[in-house]
C-alpha positions as CSV (number, residue, x, y, z in Angstrom):
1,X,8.0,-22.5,-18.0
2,X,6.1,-24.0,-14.7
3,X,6.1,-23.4,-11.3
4,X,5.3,-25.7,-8.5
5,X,2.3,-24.8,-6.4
6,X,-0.3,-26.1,-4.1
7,X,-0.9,-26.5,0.0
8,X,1.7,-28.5,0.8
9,X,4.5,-25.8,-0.5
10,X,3.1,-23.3,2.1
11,X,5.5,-22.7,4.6
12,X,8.7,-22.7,1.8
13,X,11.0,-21.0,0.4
14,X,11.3,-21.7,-3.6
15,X,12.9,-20.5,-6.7
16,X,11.0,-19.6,-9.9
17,X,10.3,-23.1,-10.8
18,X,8.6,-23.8,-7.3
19,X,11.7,-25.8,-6.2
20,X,12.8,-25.3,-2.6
21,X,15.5,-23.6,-1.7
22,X,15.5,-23.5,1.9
23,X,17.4,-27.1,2.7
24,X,14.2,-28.5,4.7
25,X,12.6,-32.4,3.5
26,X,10.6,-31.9,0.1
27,X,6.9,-31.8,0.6
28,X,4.7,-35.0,1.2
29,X,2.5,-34.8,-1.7
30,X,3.4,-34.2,-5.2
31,X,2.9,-30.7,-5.9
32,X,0.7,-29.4,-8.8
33,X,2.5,-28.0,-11.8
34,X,1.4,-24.5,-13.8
35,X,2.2,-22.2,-16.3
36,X,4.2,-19.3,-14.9
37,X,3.1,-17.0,-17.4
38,X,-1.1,-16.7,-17.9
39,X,-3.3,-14.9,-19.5
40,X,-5.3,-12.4,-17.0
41,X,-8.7,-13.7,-16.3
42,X,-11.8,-11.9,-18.7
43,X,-14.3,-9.4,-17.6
44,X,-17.1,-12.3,-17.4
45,X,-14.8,-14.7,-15.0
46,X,-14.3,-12.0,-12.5
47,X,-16.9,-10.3,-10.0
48,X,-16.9,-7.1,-8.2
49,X,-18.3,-8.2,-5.3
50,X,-15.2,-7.3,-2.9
51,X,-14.6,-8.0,0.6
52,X,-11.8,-6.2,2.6
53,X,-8.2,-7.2,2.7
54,X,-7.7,-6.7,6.5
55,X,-3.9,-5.9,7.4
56,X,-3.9,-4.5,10.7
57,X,-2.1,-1.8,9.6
58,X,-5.1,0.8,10.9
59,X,-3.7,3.7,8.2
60,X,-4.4,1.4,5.4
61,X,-7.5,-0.3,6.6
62,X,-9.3,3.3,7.7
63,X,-8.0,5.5,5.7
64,X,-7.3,3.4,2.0
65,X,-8.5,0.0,2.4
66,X,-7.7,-2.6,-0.1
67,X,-10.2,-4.8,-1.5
68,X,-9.8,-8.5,-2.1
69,X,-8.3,-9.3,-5.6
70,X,-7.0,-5.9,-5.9
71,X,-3.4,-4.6,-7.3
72,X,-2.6,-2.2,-4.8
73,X,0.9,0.1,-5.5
74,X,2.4,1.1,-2.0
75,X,5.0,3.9,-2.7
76,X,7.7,4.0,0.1
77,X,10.3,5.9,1.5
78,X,13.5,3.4,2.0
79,X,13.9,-0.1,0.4
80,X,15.7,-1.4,2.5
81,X,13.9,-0.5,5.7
82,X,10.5,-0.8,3.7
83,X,11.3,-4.1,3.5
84,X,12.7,-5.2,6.3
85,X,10.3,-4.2,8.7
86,X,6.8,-3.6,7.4
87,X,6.6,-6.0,4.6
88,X,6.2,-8.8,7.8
89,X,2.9,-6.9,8.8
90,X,1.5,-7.0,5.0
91,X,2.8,-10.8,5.0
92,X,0.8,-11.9,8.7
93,X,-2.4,-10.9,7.2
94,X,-5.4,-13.3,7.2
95,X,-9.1,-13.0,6.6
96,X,-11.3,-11.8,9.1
97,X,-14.7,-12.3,10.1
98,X,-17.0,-10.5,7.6
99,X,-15.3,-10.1,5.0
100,X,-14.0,-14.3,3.9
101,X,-14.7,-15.6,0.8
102,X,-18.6,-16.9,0.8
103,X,-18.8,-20.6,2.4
104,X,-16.0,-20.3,4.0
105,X,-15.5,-22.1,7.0
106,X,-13.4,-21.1,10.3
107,X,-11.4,-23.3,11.9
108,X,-8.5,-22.7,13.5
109,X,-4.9,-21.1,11.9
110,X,-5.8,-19.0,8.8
111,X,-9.3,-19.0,9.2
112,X,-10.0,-22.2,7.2
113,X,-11.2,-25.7,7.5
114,X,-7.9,-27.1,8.0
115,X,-8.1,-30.1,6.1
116,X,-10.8,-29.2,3.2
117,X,-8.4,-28.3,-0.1
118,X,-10.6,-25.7,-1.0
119,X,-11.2,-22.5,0.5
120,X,-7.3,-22.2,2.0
121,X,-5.6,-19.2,2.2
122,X,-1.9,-18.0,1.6
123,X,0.5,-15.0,1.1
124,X,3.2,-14.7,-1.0
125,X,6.4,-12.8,-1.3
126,X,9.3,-12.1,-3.7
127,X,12.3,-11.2,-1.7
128,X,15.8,-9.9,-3.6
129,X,17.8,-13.2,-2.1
130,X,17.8,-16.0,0.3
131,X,19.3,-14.2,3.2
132,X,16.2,-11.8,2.7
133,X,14.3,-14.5,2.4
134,X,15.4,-16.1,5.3
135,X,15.1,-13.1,7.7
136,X,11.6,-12.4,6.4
137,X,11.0,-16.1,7.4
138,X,12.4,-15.4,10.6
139,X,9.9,-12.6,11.0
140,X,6.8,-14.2,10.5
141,X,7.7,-17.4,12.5
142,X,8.1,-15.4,15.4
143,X,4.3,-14.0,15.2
144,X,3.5,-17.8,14.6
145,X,1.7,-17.1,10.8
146,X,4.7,-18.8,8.7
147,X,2.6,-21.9,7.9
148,X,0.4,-20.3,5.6
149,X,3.1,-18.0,3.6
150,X,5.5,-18.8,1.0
151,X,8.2,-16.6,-0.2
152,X,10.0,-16.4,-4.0
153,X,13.2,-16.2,-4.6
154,X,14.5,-14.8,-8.1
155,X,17.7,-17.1,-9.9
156,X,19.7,-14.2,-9.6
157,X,20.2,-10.4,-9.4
158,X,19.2,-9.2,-12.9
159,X,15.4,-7.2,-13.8
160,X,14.2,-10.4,-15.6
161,X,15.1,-12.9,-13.2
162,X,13.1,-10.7,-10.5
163,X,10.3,-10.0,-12.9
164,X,9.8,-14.3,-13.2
165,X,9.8,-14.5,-10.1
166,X,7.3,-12.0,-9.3
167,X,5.4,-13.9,-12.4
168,X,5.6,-17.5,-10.4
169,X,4.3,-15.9,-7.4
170,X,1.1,-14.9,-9.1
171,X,1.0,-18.5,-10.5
172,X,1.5,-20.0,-7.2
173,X,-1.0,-17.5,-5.4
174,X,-3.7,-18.5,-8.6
175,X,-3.7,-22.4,-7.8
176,X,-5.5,-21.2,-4.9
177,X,-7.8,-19.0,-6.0
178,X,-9.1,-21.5,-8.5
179,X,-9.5,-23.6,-5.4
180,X,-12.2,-20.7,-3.6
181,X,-9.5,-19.6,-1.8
182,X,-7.6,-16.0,-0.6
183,X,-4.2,-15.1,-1.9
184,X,-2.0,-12.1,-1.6
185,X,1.1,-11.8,-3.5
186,X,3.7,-9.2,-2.0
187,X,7.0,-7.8,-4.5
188,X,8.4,-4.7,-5.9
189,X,8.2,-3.6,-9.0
190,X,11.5,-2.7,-10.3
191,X,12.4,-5.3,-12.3
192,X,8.8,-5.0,-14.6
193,X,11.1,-1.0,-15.1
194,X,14.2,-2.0,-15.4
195,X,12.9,-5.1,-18.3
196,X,10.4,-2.8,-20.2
197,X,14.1,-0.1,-20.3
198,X,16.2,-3.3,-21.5
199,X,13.3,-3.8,-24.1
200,X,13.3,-0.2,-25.0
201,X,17.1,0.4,-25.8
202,X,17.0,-3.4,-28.1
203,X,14.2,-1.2,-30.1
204,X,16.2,2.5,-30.1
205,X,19.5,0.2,-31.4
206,X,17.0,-1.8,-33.9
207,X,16.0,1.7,-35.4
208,X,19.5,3.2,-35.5
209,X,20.5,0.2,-37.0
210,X,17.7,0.1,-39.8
211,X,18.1,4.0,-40.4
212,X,14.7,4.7,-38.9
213,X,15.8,8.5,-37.6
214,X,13.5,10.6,-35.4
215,X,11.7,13.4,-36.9
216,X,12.7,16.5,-35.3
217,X,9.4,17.7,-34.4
218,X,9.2,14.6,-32.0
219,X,12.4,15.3,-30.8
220,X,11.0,16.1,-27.3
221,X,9.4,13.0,-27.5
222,X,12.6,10.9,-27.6
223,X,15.0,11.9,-25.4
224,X,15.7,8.3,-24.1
225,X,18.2,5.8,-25.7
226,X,16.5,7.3,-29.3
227,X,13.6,4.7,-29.3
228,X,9.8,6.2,-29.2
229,X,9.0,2.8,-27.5
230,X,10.1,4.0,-23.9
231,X,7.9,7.3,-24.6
232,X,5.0,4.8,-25.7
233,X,2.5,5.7,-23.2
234,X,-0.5,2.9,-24.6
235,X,3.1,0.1,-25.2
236,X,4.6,1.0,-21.7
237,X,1.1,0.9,-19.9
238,X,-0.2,-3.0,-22.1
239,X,3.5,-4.2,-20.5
240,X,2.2,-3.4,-17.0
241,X,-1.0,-4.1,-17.6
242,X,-0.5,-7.7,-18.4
243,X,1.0,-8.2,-14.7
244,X,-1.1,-5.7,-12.5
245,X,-4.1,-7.4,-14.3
246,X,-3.5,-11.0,-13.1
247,X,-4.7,-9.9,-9.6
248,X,-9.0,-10.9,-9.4
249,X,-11.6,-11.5,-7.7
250,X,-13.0,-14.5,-9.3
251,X,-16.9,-15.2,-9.5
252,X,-16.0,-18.7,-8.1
253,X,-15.5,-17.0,-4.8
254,X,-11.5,-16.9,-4.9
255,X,-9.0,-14.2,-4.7
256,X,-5.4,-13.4,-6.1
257,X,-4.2,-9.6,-4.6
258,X,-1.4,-8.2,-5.9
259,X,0.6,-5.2,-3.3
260,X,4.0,-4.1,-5.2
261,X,6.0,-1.6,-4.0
262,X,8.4,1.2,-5.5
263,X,10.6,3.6,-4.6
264,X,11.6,6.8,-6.3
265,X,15.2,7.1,-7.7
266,X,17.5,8.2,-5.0
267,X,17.4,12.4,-5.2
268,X,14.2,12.2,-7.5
269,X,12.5,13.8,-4.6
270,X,15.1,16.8,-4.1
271,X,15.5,17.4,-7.4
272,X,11.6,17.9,-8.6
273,X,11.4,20.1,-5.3
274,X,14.2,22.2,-6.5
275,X,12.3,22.4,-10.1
276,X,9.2,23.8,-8.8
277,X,11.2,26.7,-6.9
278,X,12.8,27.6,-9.7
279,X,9.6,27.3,-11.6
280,X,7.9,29.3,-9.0
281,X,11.1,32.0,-9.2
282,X,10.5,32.2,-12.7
283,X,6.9,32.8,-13.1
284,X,7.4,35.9,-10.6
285,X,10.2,37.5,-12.4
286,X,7.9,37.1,-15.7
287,X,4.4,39.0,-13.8
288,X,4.5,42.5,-15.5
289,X,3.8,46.0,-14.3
290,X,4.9,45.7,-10.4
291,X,7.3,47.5,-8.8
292,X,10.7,45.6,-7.6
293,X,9.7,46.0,-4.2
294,X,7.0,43.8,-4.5
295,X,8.7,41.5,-6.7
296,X,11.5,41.0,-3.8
297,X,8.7,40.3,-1.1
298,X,7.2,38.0,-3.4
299,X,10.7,36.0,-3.7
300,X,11.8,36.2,-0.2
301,X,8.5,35.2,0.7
302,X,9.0,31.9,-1.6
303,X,13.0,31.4,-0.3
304,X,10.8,31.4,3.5
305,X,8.5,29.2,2.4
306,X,11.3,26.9,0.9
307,X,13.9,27.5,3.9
308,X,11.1,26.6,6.3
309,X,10.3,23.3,4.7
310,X,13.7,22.2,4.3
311,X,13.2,21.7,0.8
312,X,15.4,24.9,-0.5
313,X,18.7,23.3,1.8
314,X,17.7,19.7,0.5
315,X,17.3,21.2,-3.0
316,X,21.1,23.2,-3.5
317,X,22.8,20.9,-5.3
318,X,20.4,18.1,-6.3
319,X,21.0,16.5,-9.7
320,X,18.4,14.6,-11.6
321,X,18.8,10.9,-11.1
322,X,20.6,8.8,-13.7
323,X,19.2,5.7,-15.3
324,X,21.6,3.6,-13.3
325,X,20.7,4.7,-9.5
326,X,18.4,2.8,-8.4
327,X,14.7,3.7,-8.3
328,X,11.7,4.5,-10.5
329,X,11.5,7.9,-12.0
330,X,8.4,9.9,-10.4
331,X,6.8,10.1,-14.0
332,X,6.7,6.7,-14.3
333,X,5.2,5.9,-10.5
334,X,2.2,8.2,-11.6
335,X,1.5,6.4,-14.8
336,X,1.6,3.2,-13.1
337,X,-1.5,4.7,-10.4
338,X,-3.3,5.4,-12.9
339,X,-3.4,1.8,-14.1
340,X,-3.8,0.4,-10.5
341,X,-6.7,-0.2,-8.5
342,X,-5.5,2.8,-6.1
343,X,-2.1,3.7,-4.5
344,X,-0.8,4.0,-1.0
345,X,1.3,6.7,-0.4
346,X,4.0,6.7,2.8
347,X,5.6,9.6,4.5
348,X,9.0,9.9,5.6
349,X,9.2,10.0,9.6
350,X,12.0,11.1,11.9
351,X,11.5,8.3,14.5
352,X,14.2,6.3,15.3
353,X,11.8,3.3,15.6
354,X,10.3,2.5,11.7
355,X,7.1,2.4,11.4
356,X,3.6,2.7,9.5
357,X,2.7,6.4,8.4
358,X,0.1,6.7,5.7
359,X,-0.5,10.0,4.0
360,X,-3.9,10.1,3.6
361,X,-4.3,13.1,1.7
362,X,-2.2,11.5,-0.9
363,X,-3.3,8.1,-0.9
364,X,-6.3,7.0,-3.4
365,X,-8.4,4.3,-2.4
366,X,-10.4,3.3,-5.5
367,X,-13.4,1.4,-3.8
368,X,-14.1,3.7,-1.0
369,X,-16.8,1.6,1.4
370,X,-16.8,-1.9,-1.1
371,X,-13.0,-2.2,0.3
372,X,-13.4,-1.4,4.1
373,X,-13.9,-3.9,6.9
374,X,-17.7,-4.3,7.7
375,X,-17.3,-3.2,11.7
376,X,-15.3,0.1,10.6
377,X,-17.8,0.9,8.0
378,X,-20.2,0.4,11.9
379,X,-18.4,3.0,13.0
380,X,-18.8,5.8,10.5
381,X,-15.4,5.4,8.9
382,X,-16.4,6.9,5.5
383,X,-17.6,10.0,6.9
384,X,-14.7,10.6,9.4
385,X,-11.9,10.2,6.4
386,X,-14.4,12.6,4.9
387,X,-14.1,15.1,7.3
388,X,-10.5,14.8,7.7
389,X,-10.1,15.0,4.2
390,X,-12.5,18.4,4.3
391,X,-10.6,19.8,7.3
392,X,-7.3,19.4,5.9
393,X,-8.4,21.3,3.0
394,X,-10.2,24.5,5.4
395,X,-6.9,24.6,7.3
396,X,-4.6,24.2,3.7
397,X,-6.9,26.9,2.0
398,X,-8.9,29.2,4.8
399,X,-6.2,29.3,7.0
400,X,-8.8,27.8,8.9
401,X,-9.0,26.1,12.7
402,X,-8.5,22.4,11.4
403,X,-11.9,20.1,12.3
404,X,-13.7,23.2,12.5
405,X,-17.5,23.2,13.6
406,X,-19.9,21.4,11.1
407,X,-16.9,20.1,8.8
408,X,-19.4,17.6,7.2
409,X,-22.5,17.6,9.2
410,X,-24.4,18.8,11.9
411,X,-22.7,16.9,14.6
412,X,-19.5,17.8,16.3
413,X,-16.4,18.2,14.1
414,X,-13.2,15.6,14.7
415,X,-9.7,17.0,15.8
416,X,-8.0,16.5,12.9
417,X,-4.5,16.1,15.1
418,X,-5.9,13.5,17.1
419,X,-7.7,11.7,14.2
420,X,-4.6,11.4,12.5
421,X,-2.7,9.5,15.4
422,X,-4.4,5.9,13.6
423,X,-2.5,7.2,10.6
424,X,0.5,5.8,12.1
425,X,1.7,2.8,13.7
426,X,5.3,0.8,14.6
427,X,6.2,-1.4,12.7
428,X,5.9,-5.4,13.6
429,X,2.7,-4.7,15.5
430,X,-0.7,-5.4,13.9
431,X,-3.4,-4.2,14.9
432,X,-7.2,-6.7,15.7
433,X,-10.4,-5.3,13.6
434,X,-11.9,-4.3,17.4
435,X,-8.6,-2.5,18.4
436,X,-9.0,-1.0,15.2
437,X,-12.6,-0.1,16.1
438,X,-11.6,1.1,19.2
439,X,-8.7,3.3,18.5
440,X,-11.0,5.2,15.9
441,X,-14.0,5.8,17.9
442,X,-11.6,6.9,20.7
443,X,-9.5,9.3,18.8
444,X,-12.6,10.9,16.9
445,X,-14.3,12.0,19.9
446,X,-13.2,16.0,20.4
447,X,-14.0,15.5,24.0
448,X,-11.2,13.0,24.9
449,X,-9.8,14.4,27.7
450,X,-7.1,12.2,28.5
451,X,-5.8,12.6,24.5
452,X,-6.7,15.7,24.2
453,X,-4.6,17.0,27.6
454,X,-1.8,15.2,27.1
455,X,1.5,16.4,25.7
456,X,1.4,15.7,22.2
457,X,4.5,13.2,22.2
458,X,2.6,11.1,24.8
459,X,-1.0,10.9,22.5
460,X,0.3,7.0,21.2
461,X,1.0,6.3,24.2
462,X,-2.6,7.4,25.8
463,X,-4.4,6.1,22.7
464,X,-3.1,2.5,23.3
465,X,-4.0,2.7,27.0
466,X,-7.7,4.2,26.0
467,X,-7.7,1.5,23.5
468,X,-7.2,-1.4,26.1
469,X,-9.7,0.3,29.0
470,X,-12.6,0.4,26.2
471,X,-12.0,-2.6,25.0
472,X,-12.2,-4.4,28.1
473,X,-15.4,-2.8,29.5
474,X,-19.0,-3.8,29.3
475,X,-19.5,-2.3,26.2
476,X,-16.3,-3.1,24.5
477,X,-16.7,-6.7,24.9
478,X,-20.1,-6.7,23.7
479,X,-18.8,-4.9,20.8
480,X,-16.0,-7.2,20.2
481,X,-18.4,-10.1,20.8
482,X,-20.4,-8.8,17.9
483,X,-17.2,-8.7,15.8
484,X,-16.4,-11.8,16.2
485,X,-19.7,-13.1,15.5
486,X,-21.2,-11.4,12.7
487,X,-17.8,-9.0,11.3
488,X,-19.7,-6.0,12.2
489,X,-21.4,-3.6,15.1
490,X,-24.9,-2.9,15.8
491,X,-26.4,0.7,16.1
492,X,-26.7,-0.1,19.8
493,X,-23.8,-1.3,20.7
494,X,-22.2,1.6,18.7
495,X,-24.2,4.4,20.6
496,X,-23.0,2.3,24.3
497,X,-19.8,2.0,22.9
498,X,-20.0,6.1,22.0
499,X,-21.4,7.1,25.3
500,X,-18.2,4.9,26.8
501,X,-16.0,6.8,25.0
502,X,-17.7,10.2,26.5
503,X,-16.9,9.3,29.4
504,X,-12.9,9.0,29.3
């Protein structure tokens, strides 16, 4: 199988093959024609000299940034929302200076000589269907980045149909790369589940079939369908391995990243949470030699805990999740991290606006400083995740004042609360590398009167303002001027840019 590729099919919508679906005149130029399905590139043909994969979404770039040619696994909290509103955000993002491939050029749209072949950039997404295609389209015209996207559409509904088309789209995204050029491909990961279950129940029917039985001693091994293969760790994690893999950052200078998404099975959640009470019931009606008094406290104190968090009403009458809802069992999301250059975890939010909120604490960025921007590493982004990371853990554990006094060194600690503002953002509204820059120097500084005063439903509000008055003074646009110029920040315009934030 081939798929159609190359410059000229940017802007599109296509099918699998590369052929458009979206009704407008076929492309000038001939396009190039490639395997679909590749081999992943060797040890010796990548590099890991990585530059940052900016995406204006400030709780991913601070807090777990992605590196170029990177398979990063974003676990949400809706589909359908996840989707709809802050896949657009992932799909408007384009190199920025500092961190583009080496001899790149920037010229106008996309940050690339505009009519050199080489060096071009794109992103790529695999929606469900054309009318989610379409809308996704609609999105990302609007904010004017269209022309240098492309988005997949699978032949039809079924797990292998999406898993082909999540293939083409790393064959599309590749004819760039091998061109010195950036590509991000953007899908979800169900179908490579719901194929590798298909593949598993074929095998647990082949072994029935042939009289291969189960010894019993493995029986709590094989509690699936009757097939070892689906409990396979090394067979399950080679099927995933051979897609997450095909992302790279290629000596030649070029890029292919790979962000796919999941979702846990519908009641997964409430149903694990309703395990570990139990669990936690359990191993306090086993401790020996205390009185019953004690063991009551000990069990109202956990109901409490549980009615307090919401999980003991949300956990009453949960029911494990079938195979058929839809979903990835938790199990398997954790297995995939571990193959993955780092996951991205997402909280649930009660706003009635969606919107960006990165858990942090959960999140794993595997390359740390190689990943983040140059001009946040300026601005002591590593040691500031650091300390909220360390703060989180005194207030967790020591019942402790979070951001308390010499969290990590012998300067003034960060407030936590405000810190953790850049953790979220609205949806459909990307953030520049300087307002980036801005909002974290701004909401680090304990001193902040006008954030720190404020009622605490207002701080977004007053960050965004601070942002905008910093950015516009003396200091801020020599800053931004710097940004622009080099990708990073100078240790004096950082300490003018500090004192300015003093005085707000």
């Amino acid at each position: 199988m081939s798929t159609s590729s190359g410059p000229a099919l940017r802007g599109r919508i296509l099918d699998s093959w590369g052929q458009p679906l979206d009704g407008r005149p076929p492309p000038p130029v001939p396009a190039d024609q490639r395997r679909t399905f590749v081999e992943f590139k060797s040890m010796q043909e990548r590099t890991n000299q990585y530059r940052a994969l900016f995406t204006g979404v400030q709780g991913v770039d601070f807090a777990v940034p992605i590196g170029r040619g990177q398979t990063m696994l974003f676990q949400g909290t809706n589909p359908e929302e996840d989707r709809r509103h802050l896949w657009p955000d992932l799909m408007a993002s384009e190199p920025q200076p500092g961190c583009r491939a080496k001899g790149a050029e920037t010229v106008g749209p996309g940050g690339w000589k505009a009519n050199d072949p080489r060096g071009q950039t794109v992103n790529v997404a695999v929606c469900r269907t054309l009318a989610d295609a379409e809308e996704l389209r609609s999105k990302l015209e609007a904010r004017g980045c269209w022309e240098r996207c492309t988005i997949i559409v699978p032949q039809s509904d079924s797990p292998g149909a999406g898993m082909i088309a999540l293939s083409a789209a790393l064959s599309f995204a590749e004819s760039f790369s091998e061109k010195d050029g950036e590509a991000l491909v953007l899908g979800e990961f169900e179908s490579m589940h719901r194929v590798w279950n298909a593949l598993a129940d074929v095998a647990g029917q082949e072994r029935q079939a042939k009289g291969i039985l189960v010894d019993p001693a493995d029986s709590n091994w094989v509690d699936m369908a009757g097939t070892i293969l689906r409990e396979s760790i090394a067979e399950r994690r080679k099927f995933w391995f051979n897609l997450v893999s095909r992302a790279a950052n290629s000596v030649d200078g070029g890029s292919v990243s790979l962000l796919g998404w999941l979702w846990e099975k519908e009641g997964g959640l409430d149903f694990r949470r309703k395990q570990a009470y139990e669990k936690r019931v359990k191993q306090v009606m086993a401790i020996p030699r205390i009185s019953d008094d004690i063991r009551q406290k000990m069990l109202d104190k956990l109901k409490d805990e549980a009615q307090s968090s919401g999980a003991l009403v949300a956990t009453s009458a949960a029911q494990e999740p079938d195979d058929s809802s839809p979903g990835v069992p938790n199990w398997e999301i954790e297995e995939l991290k571990s193959i993955t250059d780092g996951h991205i975890l997402l909280r649930p939010h009660e706003s009635a606006d969606w919107r960006w909120s990165v858990d942090a604490y959960r999140s794993l960025p595997r390359l740390g400083t190689d990943a983040l921007h140059p001009a946040l590493i300026s601005v002591d982004a590593p040691k500031l995740r650091l300390k909220m990371m360390q703060g989180r853990d005194r207030a967790n554990f020591l019942q402790d004042t979070r951001g308390a006094p010499q969290t990590l060194d012998k300067k003034r600690a960060v407030q936590i609360e405000l810190l953790e503002l850049v953790l979220q953002q609205p949806a459909g509204r990307s953030f520049s590398v300087q307002q980036e820059v801005a909002r974290l120097m701004i909401a680090s500084e304990p001193d902040c009167k006008r954030l720190r005063d404020c009622e605490v439903s207002q701080r977004s509000e007053v960050l965004d303002s601070l942002t905008e008055d910093l950015l516009v003074s003396a200091p801020g646009q020599r800053a931004v001027a710097q940004i622009l110029e080099t990708g990073d920040i100078s240790q004096e315009a950082y300490d003018e840019l500090a004192k300015e934030v003093e005085l707000r």
